[in-house]
MIFIMI-177240 format. One line per 10 residues: number of its first residue (from 1); for each residue z, y, x of C-alpha. Coordinates in nm, 2 decimals. Layout:
NUM> Z Y X | ...;
This chain:
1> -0.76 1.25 1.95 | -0.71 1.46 1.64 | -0.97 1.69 1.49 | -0.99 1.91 1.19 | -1.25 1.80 0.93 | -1.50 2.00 0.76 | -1.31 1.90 0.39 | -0.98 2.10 0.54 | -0.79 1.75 0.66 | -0.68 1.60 0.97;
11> -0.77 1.34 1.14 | -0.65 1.15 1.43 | -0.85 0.84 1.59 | -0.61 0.61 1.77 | -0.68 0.27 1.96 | -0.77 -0.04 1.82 | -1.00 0.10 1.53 | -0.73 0.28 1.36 | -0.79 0.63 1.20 | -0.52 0.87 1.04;
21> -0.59 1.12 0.79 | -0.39 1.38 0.65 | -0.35 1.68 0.41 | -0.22 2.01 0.48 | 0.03 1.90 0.22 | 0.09 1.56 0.41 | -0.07 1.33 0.22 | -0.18 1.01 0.45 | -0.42 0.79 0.47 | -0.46 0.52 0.73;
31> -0.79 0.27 0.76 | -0.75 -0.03 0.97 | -1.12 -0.12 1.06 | -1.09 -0.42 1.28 | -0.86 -0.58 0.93 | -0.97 -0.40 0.66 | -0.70 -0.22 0.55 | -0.65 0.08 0.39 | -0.35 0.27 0.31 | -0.26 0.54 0.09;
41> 0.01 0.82 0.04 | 0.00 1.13 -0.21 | 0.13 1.41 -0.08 | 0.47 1.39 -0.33 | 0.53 1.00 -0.21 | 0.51 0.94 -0.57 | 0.18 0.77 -0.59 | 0.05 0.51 -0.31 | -0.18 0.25 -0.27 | -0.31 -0.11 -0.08;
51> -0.61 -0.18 0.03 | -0.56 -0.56 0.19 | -0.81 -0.89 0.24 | -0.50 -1.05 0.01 | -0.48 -0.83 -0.26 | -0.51 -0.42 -0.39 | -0.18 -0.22 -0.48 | -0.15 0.09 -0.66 | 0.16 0.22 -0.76 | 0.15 0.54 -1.00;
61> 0.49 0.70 -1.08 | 0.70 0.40 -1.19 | 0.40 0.20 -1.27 | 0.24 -0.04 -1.02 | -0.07 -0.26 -1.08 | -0.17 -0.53 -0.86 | -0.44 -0.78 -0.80 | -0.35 -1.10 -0.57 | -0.68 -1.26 -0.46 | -0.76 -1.65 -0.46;
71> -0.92 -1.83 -0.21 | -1.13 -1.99 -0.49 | -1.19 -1.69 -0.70 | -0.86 -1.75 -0.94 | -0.76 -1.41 -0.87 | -0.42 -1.31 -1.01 | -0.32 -1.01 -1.17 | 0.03 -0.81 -1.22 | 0.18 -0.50 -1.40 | 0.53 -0.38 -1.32;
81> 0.61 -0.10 -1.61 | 0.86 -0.06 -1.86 | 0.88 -0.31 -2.04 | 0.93 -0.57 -1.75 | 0.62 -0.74 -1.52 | 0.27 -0.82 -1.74 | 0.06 -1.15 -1.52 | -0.23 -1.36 -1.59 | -0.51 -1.50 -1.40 | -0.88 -1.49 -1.39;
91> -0.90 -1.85 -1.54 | -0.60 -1.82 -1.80 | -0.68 -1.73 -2.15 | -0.28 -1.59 -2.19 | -0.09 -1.30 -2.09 | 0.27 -1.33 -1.99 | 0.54 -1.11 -1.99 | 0.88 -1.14 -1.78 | 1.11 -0.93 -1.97 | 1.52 -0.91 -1.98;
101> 1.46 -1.24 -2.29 | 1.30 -1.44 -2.05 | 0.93 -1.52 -2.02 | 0.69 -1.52 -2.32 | 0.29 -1.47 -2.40 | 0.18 -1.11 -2.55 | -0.08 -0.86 -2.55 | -0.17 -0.67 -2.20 | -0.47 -0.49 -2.02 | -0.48 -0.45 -1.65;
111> -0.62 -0.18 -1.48 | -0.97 -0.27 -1.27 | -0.82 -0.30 -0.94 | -1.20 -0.33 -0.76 | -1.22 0.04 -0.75 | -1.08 0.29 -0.45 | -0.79 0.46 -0.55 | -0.69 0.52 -0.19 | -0.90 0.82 -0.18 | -0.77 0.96 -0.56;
121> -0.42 0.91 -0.44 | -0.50 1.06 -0.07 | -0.67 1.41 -0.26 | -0.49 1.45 -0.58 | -0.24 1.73 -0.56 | -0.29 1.82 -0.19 | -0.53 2.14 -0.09 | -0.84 2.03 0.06 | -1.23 2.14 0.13 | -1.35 2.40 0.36;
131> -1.14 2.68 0.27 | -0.81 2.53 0.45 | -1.00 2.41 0.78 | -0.78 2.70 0.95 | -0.48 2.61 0.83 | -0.56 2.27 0.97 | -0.64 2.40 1.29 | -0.35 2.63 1.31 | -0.15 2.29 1.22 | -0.27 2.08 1.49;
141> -0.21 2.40 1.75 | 0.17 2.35 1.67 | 0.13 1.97 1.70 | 0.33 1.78 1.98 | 0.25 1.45 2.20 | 0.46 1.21 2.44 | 0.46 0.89 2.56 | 0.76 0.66 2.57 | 0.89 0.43 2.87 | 0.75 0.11 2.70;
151> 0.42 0.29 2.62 | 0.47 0.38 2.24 | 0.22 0.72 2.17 | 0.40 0.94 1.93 | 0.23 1.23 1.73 | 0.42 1.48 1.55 | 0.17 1.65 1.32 | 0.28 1.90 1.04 | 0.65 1.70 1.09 | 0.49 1.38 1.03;
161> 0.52 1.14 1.27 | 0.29 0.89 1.41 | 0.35 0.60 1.64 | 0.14 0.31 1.78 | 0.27 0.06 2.04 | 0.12 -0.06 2.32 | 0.02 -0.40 2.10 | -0.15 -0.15 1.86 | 0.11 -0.11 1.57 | 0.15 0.23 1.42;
171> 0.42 0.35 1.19 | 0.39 0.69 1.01 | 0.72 0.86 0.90 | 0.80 1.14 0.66 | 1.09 1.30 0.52 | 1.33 1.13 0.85 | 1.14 0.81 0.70 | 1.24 0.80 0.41 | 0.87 0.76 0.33 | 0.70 0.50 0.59;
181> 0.33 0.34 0.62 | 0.27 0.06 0.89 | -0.03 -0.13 0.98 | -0.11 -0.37 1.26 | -0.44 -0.36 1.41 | -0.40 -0.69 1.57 | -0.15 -0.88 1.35 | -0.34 -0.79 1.01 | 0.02 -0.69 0.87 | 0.08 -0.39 0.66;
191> 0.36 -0.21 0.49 | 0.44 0.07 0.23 | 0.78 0.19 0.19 | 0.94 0.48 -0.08 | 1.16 0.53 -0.28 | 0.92 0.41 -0.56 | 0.79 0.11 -0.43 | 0.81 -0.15 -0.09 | 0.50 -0.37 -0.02 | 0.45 -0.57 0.24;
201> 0.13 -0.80 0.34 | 0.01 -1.00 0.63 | -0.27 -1.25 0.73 | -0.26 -1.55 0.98 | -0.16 -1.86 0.91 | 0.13 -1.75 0.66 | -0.02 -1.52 0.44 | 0.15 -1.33 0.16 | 0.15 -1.05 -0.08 | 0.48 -0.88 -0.19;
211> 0.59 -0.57 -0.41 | 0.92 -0.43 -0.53 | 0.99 -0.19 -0.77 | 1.36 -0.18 -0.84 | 1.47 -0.53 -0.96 | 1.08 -0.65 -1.01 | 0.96 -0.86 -0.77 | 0.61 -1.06 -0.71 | 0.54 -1.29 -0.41 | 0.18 -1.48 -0.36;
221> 0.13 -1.67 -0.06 | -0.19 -1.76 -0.12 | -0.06 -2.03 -0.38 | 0.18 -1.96 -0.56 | 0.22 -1.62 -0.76 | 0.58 -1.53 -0.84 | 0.72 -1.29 -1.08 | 1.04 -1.17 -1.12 | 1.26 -0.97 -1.29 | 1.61 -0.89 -1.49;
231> 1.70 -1.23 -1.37 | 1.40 -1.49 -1.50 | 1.12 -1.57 -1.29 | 0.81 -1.74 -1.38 | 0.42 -1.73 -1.22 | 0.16 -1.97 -1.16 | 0.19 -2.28 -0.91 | -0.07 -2.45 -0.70 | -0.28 -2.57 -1.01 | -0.27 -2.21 -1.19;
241> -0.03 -2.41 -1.38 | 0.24 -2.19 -1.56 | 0.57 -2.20 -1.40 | 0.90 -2.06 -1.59 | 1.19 -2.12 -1.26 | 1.53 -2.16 -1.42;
């Protein structure tokens, strides 16, 4: 079911405990109650952001910060920017930097990752509040609905189209998908996926945490936290030792 909201969005409730809102401008944000998940689109593609049980992702312009979260409160923390990917940890003293000369200490701050930016990045530069809950109406009036063979649900709202499967997976596309958000209800996966920036996460019994901008990489399964980039890679291991991977 899809509804206009009284702040001028759009929002469509879908099985499993998954809700879909939108912008007039086609911004998107998707919650995943049964996993806690929350996912997060501006309305350019240029800005997105993860809400996960592993870890928070937000990605501004060619930016990203991210916080990894430990089992035993060691959280790790990352920064992919220009000059190469910051890290640390909540019990290291250092900051390391993974740079085109290698891997080396120096001076960093990371953003406070315990904050919501899914909302900032879901409002900022799309139109919103009372005065475009007509527009929204008059979008979901020229809205379209079928049902595949296998069962899949497809929406097509404003041109953006939202799937979920009959095991509860939905996929948003924009922009013939050049722009995609996934989540599984189920599964506890998720996905982000622009041209700035492709995240992936999942629970179960193989957890992990993963991010790319452009050559920079990080992967944390839980254990170990890897950085990489222009060709070094270095993180910390099981013991929140430093590791520099030749």
């Amino acid at each position: 079911m899809a509804v206009a909201t009284p702040c001028g969005t759009i929002s469509l409730l879908l099985r499993d405990q998954v809700r879909v809102d939108m912008t007039i401008d086609r911004a998107i944000r998707i919650v995943n109650f049964k996993k806690n998940i929350v996912l997060s689109l501006s309305s350019t593609g240029s800005t997105s952001a993860v809400f996960h049980p592993n870890g928070h992702i937000y990605q501004h312009g060619s930016r990203v910060e991210i916080l990894a979260y430990d089992l035993y409160g060691n959280n790790k923390y990352a920064k992919m920017w220009y000059k190469g990917v910051s890290f640390t940890s909540e019990r290291c003293a250092l900051v390391y930097l993974v740079d085109a000369a290698g891997t080396r200490t120096t001076r960093d701050r990371f953003l406070d990752m315990s904050q919501d930016f899914s909302l900032s990045v879901f409002y900022n530069g799309s139109r919103h509040g009372p005065y475009y809950i007509q527009e929204a109406i008059s979008i979901l009036q020229g809205s379209r609905f079928w049902i595949t063979e296998k069962g899949t649900e497809n929406f097509v709202i404003n041109n953006v189209l939202v799937s979920q499967t009959c095991d509860g997976l939905v996929r948003i596309g924009r922009k013939r998908n050049k722009y995609q958000v996934r989540t599984g209800p189920l599964s506890g996966k998720a996905a982000v996926s622009t041209p700035f920036i492709h995240c992936t996460a999942s629970m179960g019994p193989t957890p992990h945490l993963f991010v790319r901008r452009g050559e920079r990489r990080m992967h944390y399964d839980g254990t170990n936290f890897v950085l990489r980039n222009a060709g070094h890679s270095a993180g910390f291991d099981e013991n929140n030792r430093l590791r520099v991977y030749k």
